[in-house]
BAKE-945639 format. One line per field, with one value per atom (N, C-alpha, C): residue number from 1; atom name; x, y, z. Coordinates in nm, 4 decimals. Layout:
BEGIN
i	[NUM ...]
at	[CA ...]
px	[X ...]
py	[Y ...]
pz	[Z ...]
end
This chain:
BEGIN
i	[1 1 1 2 2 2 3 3 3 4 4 4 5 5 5 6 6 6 7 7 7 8 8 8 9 9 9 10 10 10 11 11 11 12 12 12 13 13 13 14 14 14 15 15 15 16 16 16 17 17 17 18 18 18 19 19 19 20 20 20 21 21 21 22 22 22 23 23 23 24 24 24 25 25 25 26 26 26 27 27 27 28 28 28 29 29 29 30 30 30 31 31 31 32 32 32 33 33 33 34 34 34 35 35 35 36 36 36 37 37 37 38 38 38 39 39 39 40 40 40 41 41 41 42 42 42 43 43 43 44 44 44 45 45 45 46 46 46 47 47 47 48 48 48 49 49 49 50 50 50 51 51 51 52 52 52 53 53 53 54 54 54 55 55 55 56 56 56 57 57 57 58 58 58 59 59 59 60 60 60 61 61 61 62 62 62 63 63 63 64 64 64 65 65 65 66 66 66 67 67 67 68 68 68 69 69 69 70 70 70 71 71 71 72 72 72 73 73 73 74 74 74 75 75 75 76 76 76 77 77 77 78 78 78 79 79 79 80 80 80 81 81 81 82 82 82 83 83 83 84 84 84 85 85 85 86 86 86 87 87 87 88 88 88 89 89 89 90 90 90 91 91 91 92 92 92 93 93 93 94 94 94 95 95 95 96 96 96 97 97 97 98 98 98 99 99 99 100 100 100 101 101 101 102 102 102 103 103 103 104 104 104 105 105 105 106 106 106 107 107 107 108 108 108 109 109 109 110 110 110 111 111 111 112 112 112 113 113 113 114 114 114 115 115 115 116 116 116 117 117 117 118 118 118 119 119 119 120 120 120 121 121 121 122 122 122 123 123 123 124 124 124 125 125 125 126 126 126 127 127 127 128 128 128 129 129 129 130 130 130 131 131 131 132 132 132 133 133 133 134 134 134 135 135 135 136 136 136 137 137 137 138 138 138 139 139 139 140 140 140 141 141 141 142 142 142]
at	[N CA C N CA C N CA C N CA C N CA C N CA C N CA C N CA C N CA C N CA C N CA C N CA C N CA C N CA C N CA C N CA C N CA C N CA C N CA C N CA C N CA C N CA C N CA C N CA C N CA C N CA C N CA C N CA C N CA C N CA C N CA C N CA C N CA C N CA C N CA C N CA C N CA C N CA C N CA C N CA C N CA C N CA C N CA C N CA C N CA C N CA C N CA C N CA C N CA C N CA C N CA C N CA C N CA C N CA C N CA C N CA C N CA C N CA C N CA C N CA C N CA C N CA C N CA C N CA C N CA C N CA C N CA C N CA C N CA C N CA C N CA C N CA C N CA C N CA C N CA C N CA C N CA C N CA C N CA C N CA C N CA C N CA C N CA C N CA C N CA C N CA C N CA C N CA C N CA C N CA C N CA C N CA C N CA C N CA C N CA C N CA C N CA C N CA C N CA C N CA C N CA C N CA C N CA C N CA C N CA C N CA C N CA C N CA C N CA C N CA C N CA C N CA C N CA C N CA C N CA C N CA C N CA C N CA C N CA C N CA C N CA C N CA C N CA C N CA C N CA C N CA C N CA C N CA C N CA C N CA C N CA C N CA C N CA C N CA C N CA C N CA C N CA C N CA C N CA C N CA C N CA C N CA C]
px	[19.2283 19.2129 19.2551 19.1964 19.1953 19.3026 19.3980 19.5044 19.5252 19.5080 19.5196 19.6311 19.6358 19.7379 19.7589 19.8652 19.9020 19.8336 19.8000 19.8049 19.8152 19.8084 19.8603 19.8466 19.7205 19.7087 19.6727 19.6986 19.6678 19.6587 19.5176 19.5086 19.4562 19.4208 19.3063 19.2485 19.1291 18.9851 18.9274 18.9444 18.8091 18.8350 18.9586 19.0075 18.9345 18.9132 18.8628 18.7315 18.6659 18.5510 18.4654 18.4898 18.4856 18.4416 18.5431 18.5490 18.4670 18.4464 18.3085 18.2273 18.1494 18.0487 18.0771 18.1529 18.1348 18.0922 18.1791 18.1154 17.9761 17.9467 17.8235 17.7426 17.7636 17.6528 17.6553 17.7828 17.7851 17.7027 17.7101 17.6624 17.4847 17.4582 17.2932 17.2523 17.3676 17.2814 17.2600 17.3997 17.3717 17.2658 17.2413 17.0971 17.0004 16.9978 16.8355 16.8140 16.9396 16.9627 16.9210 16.9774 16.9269 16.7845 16.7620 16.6175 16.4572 16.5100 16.4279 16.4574 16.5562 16.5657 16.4876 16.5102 16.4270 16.2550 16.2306 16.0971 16.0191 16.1720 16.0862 16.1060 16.2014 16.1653 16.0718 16.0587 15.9356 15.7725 15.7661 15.6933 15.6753 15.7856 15.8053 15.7506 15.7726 15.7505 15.5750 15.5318 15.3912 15.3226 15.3410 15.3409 15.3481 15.4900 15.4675 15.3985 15.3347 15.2263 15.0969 15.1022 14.9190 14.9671 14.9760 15.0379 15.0151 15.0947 15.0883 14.9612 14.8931 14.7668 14.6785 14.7018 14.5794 14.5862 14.7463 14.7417 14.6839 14.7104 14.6321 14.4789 14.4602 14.2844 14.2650 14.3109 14.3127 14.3274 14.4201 14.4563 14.3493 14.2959 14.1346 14.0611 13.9801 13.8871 13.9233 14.0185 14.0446 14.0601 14.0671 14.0485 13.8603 13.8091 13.6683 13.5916 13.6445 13.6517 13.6407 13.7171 13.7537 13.6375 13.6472 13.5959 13.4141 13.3935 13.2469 13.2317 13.3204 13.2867 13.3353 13.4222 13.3247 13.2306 13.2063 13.0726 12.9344 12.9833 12.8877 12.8956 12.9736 13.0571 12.9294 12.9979 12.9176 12.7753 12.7117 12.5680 12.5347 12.5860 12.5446 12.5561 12.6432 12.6362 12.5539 12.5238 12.4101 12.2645 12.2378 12.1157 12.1486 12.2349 12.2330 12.1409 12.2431 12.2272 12.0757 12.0351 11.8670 11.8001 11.8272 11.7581 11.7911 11.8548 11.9218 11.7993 11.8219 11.7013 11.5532 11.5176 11.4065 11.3759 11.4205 11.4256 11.4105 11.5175 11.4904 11.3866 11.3262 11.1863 11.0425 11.0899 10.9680 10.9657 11.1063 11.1022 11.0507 11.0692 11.0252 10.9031 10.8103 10.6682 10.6346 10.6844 10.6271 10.6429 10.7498 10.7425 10.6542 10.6242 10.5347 10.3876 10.3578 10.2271 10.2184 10.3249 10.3028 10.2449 10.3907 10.3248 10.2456 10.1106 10.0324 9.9328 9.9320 9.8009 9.8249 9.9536 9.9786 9.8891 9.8961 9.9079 9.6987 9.6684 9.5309 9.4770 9.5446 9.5205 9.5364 9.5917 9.6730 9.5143 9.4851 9.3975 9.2334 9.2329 9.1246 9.0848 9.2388 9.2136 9.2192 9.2767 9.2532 9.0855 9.0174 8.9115 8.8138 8.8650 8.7463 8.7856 8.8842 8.9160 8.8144 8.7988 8.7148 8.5515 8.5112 8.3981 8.3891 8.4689 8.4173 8.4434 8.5186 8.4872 8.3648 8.3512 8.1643 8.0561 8.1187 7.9769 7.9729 8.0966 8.0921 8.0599 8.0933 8.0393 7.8501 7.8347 7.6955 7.6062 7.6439 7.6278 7.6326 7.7079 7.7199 7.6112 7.6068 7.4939 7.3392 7.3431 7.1787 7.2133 7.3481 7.3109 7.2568 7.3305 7.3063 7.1806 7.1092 6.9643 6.8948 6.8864 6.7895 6.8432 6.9342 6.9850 6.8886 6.9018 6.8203 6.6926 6.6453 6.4887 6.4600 6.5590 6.5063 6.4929 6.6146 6.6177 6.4377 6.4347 6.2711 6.1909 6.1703 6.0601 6.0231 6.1976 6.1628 6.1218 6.1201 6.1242 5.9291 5.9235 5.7196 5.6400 5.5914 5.4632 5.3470 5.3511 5.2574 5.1173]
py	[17.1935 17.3350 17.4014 17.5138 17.5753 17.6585 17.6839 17.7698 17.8681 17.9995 18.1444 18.1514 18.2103 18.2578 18.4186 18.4697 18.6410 18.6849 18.8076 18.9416 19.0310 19.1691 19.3158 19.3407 19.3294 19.3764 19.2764 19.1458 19.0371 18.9125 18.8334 18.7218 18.8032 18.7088 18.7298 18.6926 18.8367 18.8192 18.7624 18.7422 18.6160 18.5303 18.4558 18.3175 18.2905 18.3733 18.3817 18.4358 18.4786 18.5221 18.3706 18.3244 18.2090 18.0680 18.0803 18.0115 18.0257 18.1496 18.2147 18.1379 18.1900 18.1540 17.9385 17.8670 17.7692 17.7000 17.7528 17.7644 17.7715 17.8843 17.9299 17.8361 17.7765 17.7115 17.5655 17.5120 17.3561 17.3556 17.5048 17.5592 17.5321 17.5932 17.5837 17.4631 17.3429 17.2503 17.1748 17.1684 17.0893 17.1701 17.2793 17.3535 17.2477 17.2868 17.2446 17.1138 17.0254 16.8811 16.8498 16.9049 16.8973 16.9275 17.0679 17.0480 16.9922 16.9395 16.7977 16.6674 16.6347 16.4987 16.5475 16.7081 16.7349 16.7314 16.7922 16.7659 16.5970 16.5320 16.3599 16.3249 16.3918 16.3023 16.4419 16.5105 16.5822 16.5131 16.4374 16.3792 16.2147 16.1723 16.0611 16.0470 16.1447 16.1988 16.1870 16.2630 16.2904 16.1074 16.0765 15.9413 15.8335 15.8982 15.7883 15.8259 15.9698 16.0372 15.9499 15.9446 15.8881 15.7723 15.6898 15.5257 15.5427 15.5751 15.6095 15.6019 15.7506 15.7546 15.6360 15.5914 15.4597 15.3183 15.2935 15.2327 15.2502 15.3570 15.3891 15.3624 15.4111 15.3926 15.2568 15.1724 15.0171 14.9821 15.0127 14.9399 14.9612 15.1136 15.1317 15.0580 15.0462 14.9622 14.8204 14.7771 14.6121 14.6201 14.7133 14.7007 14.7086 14.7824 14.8305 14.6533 14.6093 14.5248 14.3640 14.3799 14.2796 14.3064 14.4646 14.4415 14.3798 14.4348 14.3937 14.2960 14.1583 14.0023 13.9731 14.0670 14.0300 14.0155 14.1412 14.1916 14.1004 14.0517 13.9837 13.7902 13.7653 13.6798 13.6509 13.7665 13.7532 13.7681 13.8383 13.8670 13.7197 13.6503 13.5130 13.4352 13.4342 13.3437 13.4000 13.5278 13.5390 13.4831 13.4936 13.4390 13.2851 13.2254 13.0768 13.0576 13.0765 13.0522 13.0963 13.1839 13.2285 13.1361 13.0784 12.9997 12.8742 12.8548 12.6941 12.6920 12.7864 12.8193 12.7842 12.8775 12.8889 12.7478 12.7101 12.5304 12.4458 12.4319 12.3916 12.4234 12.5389 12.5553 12.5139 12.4999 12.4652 12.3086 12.2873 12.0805 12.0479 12.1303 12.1057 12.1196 12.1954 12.2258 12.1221 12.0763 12.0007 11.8832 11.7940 11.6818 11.6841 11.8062 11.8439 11.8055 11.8869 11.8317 11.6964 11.6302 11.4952 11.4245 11.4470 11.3625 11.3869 11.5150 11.5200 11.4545 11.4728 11.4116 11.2035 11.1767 11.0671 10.9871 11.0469 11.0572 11.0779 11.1633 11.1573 11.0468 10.9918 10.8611 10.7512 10.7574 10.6122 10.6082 10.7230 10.7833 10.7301 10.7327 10.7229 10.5490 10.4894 10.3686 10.2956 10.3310 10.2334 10.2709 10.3629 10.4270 10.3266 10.2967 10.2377 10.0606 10.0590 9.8876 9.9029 9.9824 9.9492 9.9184 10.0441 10.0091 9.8654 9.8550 9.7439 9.6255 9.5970 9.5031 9.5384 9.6199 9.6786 9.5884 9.6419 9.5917 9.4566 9.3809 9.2667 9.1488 9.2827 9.1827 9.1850 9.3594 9.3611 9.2389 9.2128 9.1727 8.9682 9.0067 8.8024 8.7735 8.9211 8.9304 8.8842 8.9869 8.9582 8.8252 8.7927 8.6294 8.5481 8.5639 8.4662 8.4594 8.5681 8.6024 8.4958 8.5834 8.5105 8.3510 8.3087 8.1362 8.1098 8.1562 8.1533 8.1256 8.2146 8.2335 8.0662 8.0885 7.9464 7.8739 7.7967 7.7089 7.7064 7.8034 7.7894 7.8154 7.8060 7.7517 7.6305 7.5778 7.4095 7.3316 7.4510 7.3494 7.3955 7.5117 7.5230 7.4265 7.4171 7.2790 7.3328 7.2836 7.3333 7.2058]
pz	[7.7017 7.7165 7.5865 7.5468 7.4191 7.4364 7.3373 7.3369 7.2317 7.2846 7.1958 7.0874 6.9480 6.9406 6.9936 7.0243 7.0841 6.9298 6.9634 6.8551 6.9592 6.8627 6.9363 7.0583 7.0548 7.2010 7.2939 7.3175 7.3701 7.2806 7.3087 7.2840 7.1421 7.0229 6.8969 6.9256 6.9025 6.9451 6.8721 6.7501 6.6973 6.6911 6.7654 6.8099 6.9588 7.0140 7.1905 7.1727 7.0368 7.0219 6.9751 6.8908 6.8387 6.9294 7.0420 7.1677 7.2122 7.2607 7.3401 7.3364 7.2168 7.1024 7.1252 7.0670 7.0570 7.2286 7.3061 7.4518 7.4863 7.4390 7.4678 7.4297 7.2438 7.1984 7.2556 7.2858 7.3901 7.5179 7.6023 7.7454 7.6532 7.5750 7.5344 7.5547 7.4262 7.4132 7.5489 7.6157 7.7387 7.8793 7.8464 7.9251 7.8909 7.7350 7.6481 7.6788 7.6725 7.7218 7.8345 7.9696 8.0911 8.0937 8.0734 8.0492 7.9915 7.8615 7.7998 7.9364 7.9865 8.0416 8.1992 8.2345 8.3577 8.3202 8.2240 8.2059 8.1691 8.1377 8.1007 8.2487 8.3325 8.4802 8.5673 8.5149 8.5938 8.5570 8.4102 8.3869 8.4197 8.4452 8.4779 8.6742 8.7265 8.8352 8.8614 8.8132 8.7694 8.7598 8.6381 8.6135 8.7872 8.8153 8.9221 9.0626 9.0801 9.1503 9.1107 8.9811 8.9732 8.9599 8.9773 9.0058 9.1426 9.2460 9.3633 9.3988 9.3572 9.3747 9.3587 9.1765 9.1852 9.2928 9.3062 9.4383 9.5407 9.6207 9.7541 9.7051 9.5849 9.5657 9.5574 9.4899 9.4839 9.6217 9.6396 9.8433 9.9174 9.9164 9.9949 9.9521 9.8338 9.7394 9.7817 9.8055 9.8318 9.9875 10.0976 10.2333 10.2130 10.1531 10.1448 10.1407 9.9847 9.9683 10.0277 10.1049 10.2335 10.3720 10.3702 10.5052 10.5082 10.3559 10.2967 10.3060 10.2793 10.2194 10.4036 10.4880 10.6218 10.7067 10.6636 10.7193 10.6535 10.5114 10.4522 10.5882 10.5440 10.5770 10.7823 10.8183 10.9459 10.9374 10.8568 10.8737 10.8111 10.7559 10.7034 10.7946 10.9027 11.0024 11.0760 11.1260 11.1997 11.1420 11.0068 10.9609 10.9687 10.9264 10.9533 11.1273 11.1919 11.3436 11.3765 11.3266 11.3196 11.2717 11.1463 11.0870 11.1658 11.2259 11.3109 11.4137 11.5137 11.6110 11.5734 11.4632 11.4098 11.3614 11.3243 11.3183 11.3908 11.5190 11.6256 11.7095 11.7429 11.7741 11.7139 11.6127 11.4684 11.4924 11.5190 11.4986 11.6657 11.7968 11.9318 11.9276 11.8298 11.8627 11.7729 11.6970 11.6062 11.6728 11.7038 11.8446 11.9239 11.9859 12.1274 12.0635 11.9277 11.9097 11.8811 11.7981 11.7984 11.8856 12.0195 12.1314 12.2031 12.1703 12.2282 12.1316 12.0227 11.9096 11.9713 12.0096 12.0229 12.1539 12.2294 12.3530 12.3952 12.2722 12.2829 12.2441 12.1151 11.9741 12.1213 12.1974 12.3073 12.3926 12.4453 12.5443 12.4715 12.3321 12.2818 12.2836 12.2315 12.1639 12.2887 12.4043 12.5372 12.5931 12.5515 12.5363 12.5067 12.3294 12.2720 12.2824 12.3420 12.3970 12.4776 12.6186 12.7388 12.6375 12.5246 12.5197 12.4784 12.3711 12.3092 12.4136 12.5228 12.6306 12.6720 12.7269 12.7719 12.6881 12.5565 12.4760 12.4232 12.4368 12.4543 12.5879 12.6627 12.7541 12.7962 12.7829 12.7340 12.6490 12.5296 12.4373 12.4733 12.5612 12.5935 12.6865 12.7898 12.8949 12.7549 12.6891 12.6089 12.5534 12.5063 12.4634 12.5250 12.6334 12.7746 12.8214 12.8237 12.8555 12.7160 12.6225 12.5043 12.5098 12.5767 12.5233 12.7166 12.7844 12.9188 12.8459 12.8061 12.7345 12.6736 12.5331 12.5138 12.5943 12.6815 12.7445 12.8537 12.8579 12.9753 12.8618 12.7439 12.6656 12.5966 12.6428 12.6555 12.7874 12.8717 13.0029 13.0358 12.9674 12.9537 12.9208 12.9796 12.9621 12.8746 12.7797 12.6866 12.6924]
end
């Protein structure tokens, strides 16, 4: 604590004037002081507002993000499973005609077995006949 010397009529005033004054100018700097370090954390403040901010925007963008490569995610399994079907119907009709082209090919070739027994046996009949023939043009009396 600062200590006066007396004069006349009290303390000396430009000892307590002086004071004032050096008061005053310590009271400034530590204002001006407070106030530079309030404006670096009013800015620092600010700073950590848009941080804040770009987070929440990042955090949406990466929920956005996510929910997309689900949504992708599922519409791909729905086209798989489409395409599975679509397959499986494609490979049943394609069997089905098989075993019907098969089934005709079986139908045909037991078909052309009967003829060709037919026409073999046809065919042994005219042998049999023309070897008949000879035989009674040796037995003709010429």
């Amino acid at each position: 604590m600062k200590k006066f010397r007396k004069a006349l009529r009290g303390y000396n005033v430009k000892e307590v004037n002086a004071f004032i004054n050096e008061v005053i100018s310590q009271v400034e700097k530590m204002v001006a002081e407070d106030n530079r370090k309030l404006k670096i954390i009013n800015d620092l403040n600010k700073q950590v507002q848009d941080y804040k901010r770009r987070e929440d925007n990042l955090n949406k963008s990466i929920l956005m993000a996510q929910e997309t490569a689900e949504q992708m995610r599922k519409m791909a399994r729905m086209e798989r499973d489409q395409i599975l079907n679509d397959a499986k119907k494609n490979a049943n009709k394609i069997v089905n005609e098989a075993l019907t082209k098969a089934g005709k090919i079986e139908a045909e070739s037991l078909m052309l077995k009967k003829n060709v027994q037919i026409f073999k046996a046809r065919l042994k009949n005219i042998v049999e006949q023309q070897l008949q023939i000879v035989e009674d043009i040796d037995n003709i009396k010429l």
